[in-house]
C-alpha positions, 0 to 999 in steps of 0.5 A, a space after each residue: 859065731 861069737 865070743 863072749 867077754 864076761 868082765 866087771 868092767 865099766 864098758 863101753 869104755 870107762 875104765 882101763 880095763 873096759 879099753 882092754 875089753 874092748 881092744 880084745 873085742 876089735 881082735 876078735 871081730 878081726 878074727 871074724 867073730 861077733 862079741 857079746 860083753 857082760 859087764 858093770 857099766 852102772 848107767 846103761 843095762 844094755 847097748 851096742 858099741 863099735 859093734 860089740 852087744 853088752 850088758 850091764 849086771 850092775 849092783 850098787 855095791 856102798 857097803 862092805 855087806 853089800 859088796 859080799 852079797 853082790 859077790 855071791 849073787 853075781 852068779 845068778 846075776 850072770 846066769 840070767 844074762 847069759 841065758 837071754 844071750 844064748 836063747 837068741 844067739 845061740 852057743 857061743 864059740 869063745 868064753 872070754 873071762 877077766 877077773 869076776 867072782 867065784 860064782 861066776 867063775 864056776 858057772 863059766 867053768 863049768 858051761 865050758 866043759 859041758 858045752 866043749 867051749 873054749 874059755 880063756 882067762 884076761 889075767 892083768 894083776 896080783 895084789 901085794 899086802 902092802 896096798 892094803 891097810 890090813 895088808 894080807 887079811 884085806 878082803 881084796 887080797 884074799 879074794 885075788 889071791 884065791 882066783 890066781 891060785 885056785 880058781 884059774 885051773 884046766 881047761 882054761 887057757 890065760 892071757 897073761 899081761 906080764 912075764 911074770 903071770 905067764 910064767 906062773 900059769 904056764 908053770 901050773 900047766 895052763 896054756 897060756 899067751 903073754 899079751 901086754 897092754 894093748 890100745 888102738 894107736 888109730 884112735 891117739 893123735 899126739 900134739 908137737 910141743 914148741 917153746 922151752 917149758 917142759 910139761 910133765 903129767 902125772 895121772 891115776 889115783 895114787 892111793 899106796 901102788 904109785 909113788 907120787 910123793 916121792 915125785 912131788 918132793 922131787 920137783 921140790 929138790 930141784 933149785 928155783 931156777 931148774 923149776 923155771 923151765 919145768 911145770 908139773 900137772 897132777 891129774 888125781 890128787 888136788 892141792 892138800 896132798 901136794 901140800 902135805 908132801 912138800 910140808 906145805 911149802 909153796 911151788 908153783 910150778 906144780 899144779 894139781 887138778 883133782 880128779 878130772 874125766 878121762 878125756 880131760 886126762 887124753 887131751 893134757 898127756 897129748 899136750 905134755 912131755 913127760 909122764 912121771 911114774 915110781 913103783 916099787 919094783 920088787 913087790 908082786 903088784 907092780 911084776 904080775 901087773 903092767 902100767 897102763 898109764 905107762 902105754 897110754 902117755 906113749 900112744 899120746 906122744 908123751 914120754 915117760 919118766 919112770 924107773 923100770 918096773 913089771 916088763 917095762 924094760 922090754 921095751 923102754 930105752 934111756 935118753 932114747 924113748 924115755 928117761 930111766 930112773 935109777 929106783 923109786 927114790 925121791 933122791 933117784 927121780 931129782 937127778 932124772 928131772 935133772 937131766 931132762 932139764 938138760 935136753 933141748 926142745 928138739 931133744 925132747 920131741 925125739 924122744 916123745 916121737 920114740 915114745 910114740 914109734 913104740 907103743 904102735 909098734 908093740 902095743 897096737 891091738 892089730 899086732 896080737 892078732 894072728 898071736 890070738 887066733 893061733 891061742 884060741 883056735 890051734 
């Protein structure tokens, strides 16, 4: 009896959603099953990891030609794994799908119903034209939209990681189950901060969903006195950007680091405050997707700083877990710095120790448990 997680992420755990994966594969071994995954990981074919058999159907993908020839070979691709897999493991019980290409979609579609297996789909976002420089005709943006209005049809059933997903599958008459962004809260040890400088980090690839200027020309706002007590480190975007924000005026309270590995990226949000997020929060990315990073600095003792955007409303509360931004303005994010720079040392750790109460309680993997046994079985 096993579940099989067919996903292009970079398992073991390179990636957020290979986390996600994997979390989703601690569930079902919970639940008694064995996990299979099929994913993307470019250095290894195959392995175990914390128990879960995967394999990698990876194909260097440089090229825009290139990306569409793997798209339409992924099925075949699939089809080979998933045979090996079968002949020796026999039918699995589950088919777990996160978002792959057609060919793939149709093959596990079609296996399911032939086979009477249930097959769930990981749903975790939805494009809006704006990420993309040619917008809504952006081949990404065609391609999502396609599997979100087309693809994803009955039998499936849709793990959905916003309100926002839910209710649009659930009004397409999908069953579906809302499960946010779920961590292993066992594997985070947040670290107690001493002494009167206040550590705010910003992690991720800016690129056009994250309004990191903004921030930046936040920090700039503040006077050279507020900017004392504060440092910030920017993990994902080095000095030129910074530079290029600030019209090249020189803080030195702000350091950016560049692109650095994952650890590296755990270890600074342990040792930090506040994490710093601005999204826009009326475009269709930021309601169908859920922050990760916004979870992630939380399960490491680290606060946010962010305005409220996707579900995140639900469960962050001003001065008491986090600091609330009115909107994604820099204007809106100075008057919040402000008011940390307010806070005293004991303030600031209560609100990183909330921080942290609220990610285990709410998205610890162990709390879905019985949620997705029900979904999968009832």
């Amino acid at each position: 009896m096993y579940v099989l997680i067919v996903s292009p992420n970079n398992f073991p755990e390179n990636d957020a959603g290979a986390v996600r994966d994997g979390c989703f594969a601690k569930i079902y071994q919970e639940l008694g099953y064995d996990v299979v995954h099929i994913g993307m990981n470019p250095d290894s074919e195959k392995g175990s990891f914390k128990g879960v058999r995967y394999y990698s159907i990876y194909q260097d993908n440089c090229g825009i030609a290139r990306k569409i020839s793997n798209s339409f070979s992924y099925g075949e691709r699939l089809s080979q794994v998933m045979k090996k897999i079968i002949k020796n493991s026999g039918k699995p019980s589950v088919i777990h799908m996160y978002d792959i290409p057609k060919s793939g979609i149709e093959l596990l579609r079609k296996y399911s119903i032939k086979n009477n297996i249930r097959i769930v789909h990981d749903s975790v976002e939805w494009y809006s034209p704006c990420e993309f420089k040619m917008g809504c005709f952006a081949y990404p943006y065609l391609l999502k939209n396609r599997t979100n209005t087309k693809l994803i049809r009955k039998p499936m059933y849709v793990y959905a990681i916003s309100r926002y997903l839910q209710e649009y599958y659930s009004e397409k008459g999908l069953k579906t189950l809302r499960v946010p962004v779920i961590m292993d809260s066992k594997e985070y040890c947040p670290k107690i901060v001493q002494g009167n400088v206040i550590k705010v980090v910003y992690a991720g690839s800016p690129a056009k969903k994250d309004y990191l200027k903004e921030c930046i020309i936040a920090f700039g706002n503040l006077t050279n006195k507020e900017r004392e007590r504060m440092e910030f480190h920017i993990y994902g975007a080095d000095e030129n950007y910074v530079e290029d924000c600030l019209s090249e005026k020189q803080i030195p309270e702000i350091v950016a680091h560049g692109r650095v590995a994952r650890e590296d990226v755990t270890r600074a949000l342990a040792m930090s405050d506040f994490s710093i997020l601005l999204r826009p929060a009326n475009e269709r990315y930021t309601k169908a997707g859920f922050p990760t990073k916004s979870v992630e600095a939380m399960m490491n003792g680290c606060a946010m700083i962010c305005n409220l955007t996707s579900d995140l409303g639900m469960y962050l509360k001003d001065e008491k877990n986090s600091i609330i931004v009115e909107n994604c303005s820099s204007e809106a994010m100075t008057q919040a710095l402000r008011k940390v720079i307010k806070l005293n040392r004991q303030e600031i750790n209560e609100v990183k120790e909330n921080a942290h109460k609220t990610a285990k309680e709410y998205f610890d993997y162990r709390i879905w448990v019985s949620a997705v046994k029900e979904f999968i079985e009832g």
